[in-house]
N, C-alpha and C positions, 0 to 999 in steps of 0.2 A: 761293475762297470769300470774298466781300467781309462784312466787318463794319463797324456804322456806328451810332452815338449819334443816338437821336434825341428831342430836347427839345421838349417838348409848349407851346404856350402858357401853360398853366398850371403851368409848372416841372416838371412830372413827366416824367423821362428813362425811357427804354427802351433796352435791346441791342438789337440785328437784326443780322440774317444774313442775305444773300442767297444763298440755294444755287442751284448749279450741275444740271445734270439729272443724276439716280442720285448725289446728294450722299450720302456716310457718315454715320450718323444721330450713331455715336459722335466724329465731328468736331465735328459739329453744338453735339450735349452739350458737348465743351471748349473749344471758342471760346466757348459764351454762357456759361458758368462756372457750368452746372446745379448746383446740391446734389445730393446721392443723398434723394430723396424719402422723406418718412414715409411718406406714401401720395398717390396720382394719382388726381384725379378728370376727368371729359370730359364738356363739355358741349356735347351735339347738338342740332342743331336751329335753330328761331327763333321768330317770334311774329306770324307774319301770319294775316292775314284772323280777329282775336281781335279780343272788342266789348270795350268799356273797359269794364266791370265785367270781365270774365275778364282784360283785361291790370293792371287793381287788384291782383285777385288773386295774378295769377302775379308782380306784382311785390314782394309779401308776402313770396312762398314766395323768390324768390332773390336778398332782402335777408337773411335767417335765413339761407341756404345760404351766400350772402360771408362774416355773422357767422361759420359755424362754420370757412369756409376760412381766415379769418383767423388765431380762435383756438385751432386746431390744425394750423396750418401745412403745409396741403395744396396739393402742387402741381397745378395748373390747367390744362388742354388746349382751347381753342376757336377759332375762327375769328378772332377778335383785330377785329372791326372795329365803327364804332361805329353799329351796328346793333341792335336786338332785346333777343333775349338774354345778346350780347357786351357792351353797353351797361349794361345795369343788371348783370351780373354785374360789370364794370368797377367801374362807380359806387359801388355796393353794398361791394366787395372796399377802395375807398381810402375809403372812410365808416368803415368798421371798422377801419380802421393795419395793413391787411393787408401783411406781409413775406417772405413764399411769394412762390416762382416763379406768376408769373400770363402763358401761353405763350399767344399769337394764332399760328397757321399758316393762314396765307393766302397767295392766287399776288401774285406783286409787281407785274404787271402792271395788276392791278384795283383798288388800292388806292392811297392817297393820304398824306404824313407831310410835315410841316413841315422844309425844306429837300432834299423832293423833290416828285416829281412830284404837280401840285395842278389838275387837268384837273379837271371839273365833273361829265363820268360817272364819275370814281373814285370810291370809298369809302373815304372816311378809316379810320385805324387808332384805334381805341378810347386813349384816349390816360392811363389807367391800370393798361394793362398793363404789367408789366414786361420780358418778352421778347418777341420776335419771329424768325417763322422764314418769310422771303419767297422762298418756289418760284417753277419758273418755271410758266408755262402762263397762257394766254388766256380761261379759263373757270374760273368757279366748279365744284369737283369736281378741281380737276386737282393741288389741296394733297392731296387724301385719304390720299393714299398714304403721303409724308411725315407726316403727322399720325399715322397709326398705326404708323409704324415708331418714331418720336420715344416714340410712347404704351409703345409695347411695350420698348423700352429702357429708360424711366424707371421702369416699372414690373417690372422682372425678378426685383426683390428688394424690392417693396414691394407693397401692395394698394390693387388701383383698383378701378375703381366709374364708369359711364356713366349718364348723365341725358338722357334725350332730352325736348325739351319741342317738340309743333306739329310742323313740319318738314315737308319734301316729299323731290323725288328727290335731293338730295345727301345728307339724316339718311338715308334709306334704304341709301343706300353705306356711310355712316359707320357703321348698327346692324349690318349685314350684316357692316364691318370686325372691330366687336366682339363679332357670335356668333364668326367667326372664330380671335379672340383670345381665346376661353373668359371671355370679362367680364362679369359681371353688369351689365344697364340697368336703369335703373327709370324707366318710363314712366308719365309725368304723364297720367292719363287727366283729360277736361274743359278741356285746352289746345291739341285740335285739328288736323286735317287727321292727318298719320301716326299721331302719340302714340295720337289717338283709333281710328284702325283697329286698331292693332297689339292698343290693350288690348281692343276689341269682337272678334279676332280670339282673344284668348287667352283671354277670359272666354265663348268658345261663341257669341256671341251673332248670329255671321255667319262662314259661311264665308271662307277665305284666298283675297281679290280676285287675287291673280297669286303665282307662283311665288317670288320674293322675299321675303312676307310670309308664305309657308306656312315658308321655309327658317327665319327668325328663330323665328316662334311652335315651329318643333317641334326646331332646335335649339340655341337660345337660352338662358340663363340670365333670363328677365324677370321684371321684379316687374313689377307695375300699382300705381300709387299715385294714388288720386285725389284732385286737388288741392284739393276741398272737404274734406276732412279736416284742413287747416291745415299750418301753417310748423314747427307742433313736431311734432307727428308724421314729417314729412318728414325734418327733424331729425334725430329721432331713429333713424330710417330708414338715412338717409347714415354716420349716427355707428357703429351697430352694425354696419352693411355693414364698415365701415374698418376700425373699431377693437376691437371686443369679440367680436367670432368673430373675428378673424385672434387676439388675445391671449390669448382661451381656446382657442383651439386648438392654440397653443406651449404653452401653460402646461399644457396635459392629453395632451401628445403620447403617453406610455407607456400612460396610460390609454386615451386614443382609441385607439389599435391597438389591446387589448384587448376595448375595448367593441364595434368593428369587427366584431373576430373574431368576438364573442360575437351581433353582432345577426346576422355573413354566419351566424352558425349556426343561428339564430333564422328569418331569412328561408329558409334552403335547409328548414326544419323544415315552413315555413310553405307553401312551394310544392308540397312533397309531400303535405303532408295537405289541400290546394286541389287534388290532383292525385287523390289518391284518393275527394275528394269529389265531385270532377266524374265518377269512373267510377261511383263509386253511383250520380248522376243517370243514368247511361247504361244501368246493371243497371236500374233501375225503370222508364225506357224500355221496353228489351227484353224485360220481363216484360207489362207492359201491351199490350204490339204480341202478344203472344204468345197470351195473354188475350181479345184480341178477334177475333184472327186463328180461335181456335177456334170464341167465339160464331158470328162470321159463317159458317166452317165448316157449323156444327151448322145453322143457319137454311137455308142451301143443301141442307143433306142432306134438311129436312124441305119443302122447297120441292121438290124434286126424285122424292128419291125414296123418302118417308116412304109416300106414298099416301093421306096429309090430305086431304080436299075440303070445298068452302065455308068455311062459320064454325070449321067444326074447324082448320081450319088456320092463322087468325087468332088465335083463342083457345092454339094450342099456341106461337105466336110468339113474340106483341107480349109476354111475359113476356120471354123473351130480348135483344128490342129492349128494353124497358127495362131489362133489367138492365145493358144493355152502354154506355147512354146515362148509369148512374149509375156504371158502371165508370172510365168516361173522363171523369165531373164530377170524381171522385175524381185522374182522372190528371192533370189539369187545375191542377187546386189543388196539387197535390204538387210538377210542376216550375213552376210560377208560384212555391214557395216556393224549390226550388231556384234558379232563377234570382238571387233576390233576394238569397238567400244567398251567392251566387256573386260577382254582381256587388261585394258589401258585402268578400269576400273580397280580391276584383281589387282593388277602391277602396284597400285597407290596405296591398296590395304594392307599390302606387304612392308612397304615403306612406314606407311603409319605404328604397325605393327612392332616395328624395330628401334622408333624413335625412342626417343630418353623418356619422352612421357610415359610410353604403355613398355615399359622395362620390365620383365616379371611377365606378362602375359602371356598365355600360354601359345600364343603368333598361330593361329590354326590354320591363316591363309596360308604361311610361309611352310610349315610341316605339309601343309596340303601338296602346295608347291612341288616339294623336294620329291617328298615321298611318290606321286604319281605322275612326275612330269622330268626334273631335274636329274632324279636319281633311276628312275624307270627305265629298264629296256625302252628302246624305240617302237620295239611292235609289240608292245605292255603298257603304252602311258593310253591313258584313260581321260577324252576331251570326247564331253556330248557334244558342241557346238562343231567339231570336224566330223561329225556323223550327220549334222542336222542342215549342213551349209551343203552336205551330196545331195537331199533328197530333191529339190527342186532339180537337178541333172539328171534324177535317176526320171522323173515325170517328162523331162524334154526329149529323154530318150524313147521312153514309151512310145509318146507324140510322134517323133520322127519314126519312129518303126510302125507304128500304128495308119501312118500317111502311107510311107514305100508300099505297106504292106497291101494297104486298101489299092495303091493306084497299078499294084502288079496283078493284083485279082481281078480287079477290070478288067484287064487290059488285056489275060488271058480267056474271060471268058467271051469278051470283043472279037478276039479273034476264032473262036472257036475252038480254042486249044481244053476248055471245061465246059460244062454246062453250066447253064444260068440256074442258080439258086431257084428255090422254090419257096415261093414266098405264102405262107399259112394266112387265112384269112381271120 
């Protein structure tokens, strides 16, 4: 594993490391003479095909994100070149007297450093970085690997946190790295091409375009953050991710197991009584189907074989037909409220699900969720309660046809236009 100083024009020196293929990540660490991190932050992505009011922007936002790397001395994961988002995080990071590990992994073949190789297709190395870690491989994508094993080291005893900003098919390896590695992203929505999918993917507002983007939205840790919200919000964002849930959650450890215990008892309380309120809706069902199953019964018997004729037979009916059509208005409105109730139910088990208490849980409502309702085609998502809230319409309709139908067959055989029925003794 070759290691090599490299001194930028503008005085500022770097470590590198050239690794070898299937290099040891923890070599890696004691050659460049890592610190054990407060916390690791990873930044994916880049910044193309952004108009210059939105690259203004996003350059707002990770001038504030340098300041906070700076002054909480958080170590930094990204592509290292002086590019994009590498660049102004660079920039940004030595504006501030940033003294954190500031880590570029990029293949050494594609890139470029003063007292090597300075070919005109390379891409130089952002030259305020302070480390570097040069893999091998011929393409962009072929650092990834490295990058996340480096990430997942650095971070084994500290708390990270991934920024995706823009991006194409390499941020999409790298987010998919970090569902992976159970890490929270938080996606800049308004900064384009991936960012913007993932968050239109996870805020409903479009189905998941290919199988990659379905795996992160359903089993991903994402936040959306939209970048017209500003630098301090973001801020603020990054800061509590890092630093004040991992410190209240040491600090309240005896208690959090408790409270755990107390909501897993709260939630197992909550699923049964959502369990027994789904079977009322199904008792009120079955009495309703029961209900009309007689009406129509009783209307066959006097259509049959009551021995009714003409308007007597009408008049002894269409009583029945409306009472069965105000039966099933009634059925109607009843599970339209169960439903709603239902659904208000599912909504809070979701939520419960997700809280800091049941952390770890396997969230069955939310996978439920995604997988057959979120993430589903529209004419694929899968609700008994929208099949069950028609049948009361499908019985009013009967009814009504069942009336028209009675008060036309009268009325033609009134007229002579049919023969009267023969009615069997």
């Amino acid at each position: 594993m070759e290691t090599r100083t490299i001194t930028f024009p503008d005085g500022n020196s770097a470590q590198a490391v050239l690794t070898p293929i299937n290099a040891d990540v923890a070599t890696i660490v004691t050659v460049l003479e890592l610190p054990t991190p407060r916390a690791v932050l990873l930044l994916n992505g880049g910044a193309s095909d952004m108009s210059s009011a939105e690259m203004a922007q996003l350059h707002d936002l990770l001038r504030a994100i340098a300041r906070l790397i700076a002054g909480e001395s958080i170590t930094v994961i990204d592509g290292g070149t002086r590019t994009g988002v590498m660049q102004m995080i660079g920039e940004g990071y030595a504006a501030a007297g940033g003294k954190s590990p500031l880590i570029g992994v990029c293949p050494a073949a594609l890139v470029s450093w003063p007292g090597g190789p300075t070919d005109d297709h390379l891409t130089p190395l952002e030259p305020h970085h302070t480390h570097f870690v040069l893999t091998p491989g011929h393409y962009w994508g072929a650092e990834t690997e490295t990058m996340f094993a480096l990430a997942a080291t650095l971070s084994a005893n500290a708390p990270s946190l991934a920024i995706l900003v823009n991006g194409g098919s390499i941020a999409l390896q790298e987010i998919l790295s970090n569902v992976r590695q159970k890490r929270e992203t938080i996606v800049l929505r308004g900064s384009g091409r991936l960012a913007d999918i993932i968050a239109a993917t996870v805020r409903g507002d479009i189905d998941p375009p290919d199988d990659e983007i379905a795996t992160i939205v359903r089993d991903g840790h994402i936040t959306v953050f939209d970048i017209a919200r500003g630098s301090d919000a973001l801020v603020t964002l990054i800061r509590e991710r890092l630093f004040q849930q991992p410190i209240a959650q040491a600090l309240q450890t005896n208690e959090n197991k408790m409270s755990a215990f107390n909501k897993f008892e709260e939630y197992k309380l909550f699923i049964e009584d959502t369990a027994r309120f789904s079977e009322r809706r199904q008792t009120v069902t079955n009495t309703y189907i029961t209900v009309n199953s007689a009406l129509l019964g009783l209307i066959t018997f006097l259509v049959k074989d009551a021995g009714l004729t003409d308007w007597w037979l009408v008049a002894a009916i269409m009583p029945l037909i409306a009472a069965g059509i105000i039966v099933c208005s009634f059925w109607y409105r009843l599970l339209a409220t169960y439903r709603q109730l239902l659904n208000f139910r599912f909504e809070q088990l979701e939520k419960m699900e997700q809280s800091e208490a049941l952390r770890g849980c396997h969230e069955m409502y939310n996978l439920e969720a995604q997988r057959f309702f979120r993430n589903a085609p529209r004419n694929q998502r899968i609700g008994f309660s929208r099949i069950e809230v028609r049948l009361p319409l499908l019985f009013i309709a009967l009814y009504a046809l069942t009336g028209i139908g009675l008060a036309v067959a009268t009325w033609t055989v009134s007229q002579g236009l049919l023969p009267a029925p023969v009615i069997r003794p």
